[in-house]
C-alpha positions in Angstrom: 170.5 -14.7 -147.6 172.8 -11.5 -147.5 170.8 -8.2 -148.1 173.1 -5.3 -148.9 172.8 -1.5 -148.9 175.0 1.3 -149.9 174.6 3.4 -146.5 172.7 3.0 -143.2 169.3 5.1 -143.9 169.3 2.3 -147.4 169.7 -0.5 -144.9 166.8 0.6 -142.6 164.9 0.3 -145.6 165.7 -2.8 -146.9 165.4 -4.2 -143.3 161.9 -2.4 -142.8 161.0 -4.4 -146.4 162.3 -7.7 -145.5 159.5 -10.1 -144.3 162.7 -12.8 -142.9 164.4 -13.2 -139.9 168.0 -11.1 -140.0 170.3 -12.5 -137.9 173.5 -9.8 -137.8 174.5 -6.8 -139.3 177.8 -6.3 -140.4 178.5 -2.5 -141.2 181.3 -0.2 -141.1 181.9 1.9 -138.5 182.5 4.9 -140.3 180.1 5.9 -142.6 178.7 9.1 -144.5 175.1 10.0 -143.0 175.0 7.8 -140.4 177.9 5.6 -138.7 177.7 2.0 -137.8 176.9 2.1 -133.9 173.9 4.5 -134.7 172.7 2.1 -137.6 172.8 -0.5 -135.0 171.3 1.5 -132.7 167.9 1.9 -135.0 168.4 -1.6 -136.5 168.7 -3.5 -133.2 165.3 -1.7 -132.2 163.2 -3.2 -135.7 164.7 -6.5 -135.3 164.8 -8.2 -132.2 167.8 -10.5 -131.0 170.4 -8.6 -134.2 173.2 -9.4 -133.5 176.3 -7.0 -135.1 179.8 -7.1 -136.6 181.9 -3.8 -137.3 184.4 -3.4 -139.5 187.2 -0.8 -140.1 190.5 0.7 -141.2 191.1 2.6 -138.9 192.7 0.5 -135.7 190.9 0.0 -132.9 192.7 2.4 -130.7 191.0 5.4 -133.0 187.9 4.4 -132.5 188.1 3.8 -129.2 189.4 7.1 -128.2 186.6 8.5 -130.5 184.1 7.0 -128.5 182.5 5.3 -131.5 182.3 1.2 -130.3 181.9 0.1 -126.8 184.6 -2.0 -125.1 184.5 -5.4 -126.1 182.3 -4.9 -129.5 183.1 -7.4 -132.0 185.3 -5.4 -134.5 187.1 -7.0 -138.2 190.1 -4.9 -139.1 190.4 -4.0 -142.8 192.0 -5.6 -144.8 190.7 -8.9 -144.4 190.4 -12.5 -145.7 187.4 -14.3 -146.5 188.3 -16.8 -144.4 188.4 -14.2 -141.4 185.2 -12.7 -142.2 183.5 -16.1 -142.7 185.6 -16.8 -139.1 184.1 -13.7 -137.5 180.7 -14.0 -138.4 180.4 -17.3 -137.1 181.9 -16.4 -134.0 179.3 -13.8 -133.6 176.6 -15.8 -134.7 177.6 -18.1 -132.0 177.9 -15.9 -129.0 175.0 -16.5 -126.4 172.9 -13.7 -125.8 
């Protein structure tokens, strides 16, 4: 089941009105209103065990400097494949805990 929202406050709600188990979050970093580590940051506290995939244009050297991700957060460059999106997300979902 994929839920979607158009921006992080939308996807606090739809994950507030989701009775399911959600196992990752894949959000952009940057984002208007609210970027993806602080969506993360409220989402990860409502669902326990969320696991989370970022995804960007800019390169990861950007967002690094900007302090936006932590070292080693799982991060999908833009533009990318289905293939590589499908491969991500599995590796995520994968990782122990």
């Amino acid at each position: 089941t994929i839920l979607i929202a158009q921006d992080g406050p939308e996807a606090i709600l739809v994950s507030q009105s989701f009775k399911g188990h959600i196992d990752l979050l894949l959000s952009d970093v940057v984002m208007p209103t609210m970027n993806g580590k602080e969506l993360y940051r409220v989402m990860s506290k409502l669902r326990s065990n969320l696991k989370v995939l970022y995804m960007s244009g800019y390169s990861e050297n950007v967002i690094a400097h900007h302090g936006v991700l932590e070292y080693n957060t799982k991060l999908l460059q833009k533009p990318f494949t289905r293939q590589s999106l499908a491969n991500m997300v599995r590796q995520v979902l994968d990782e122990e805990e």
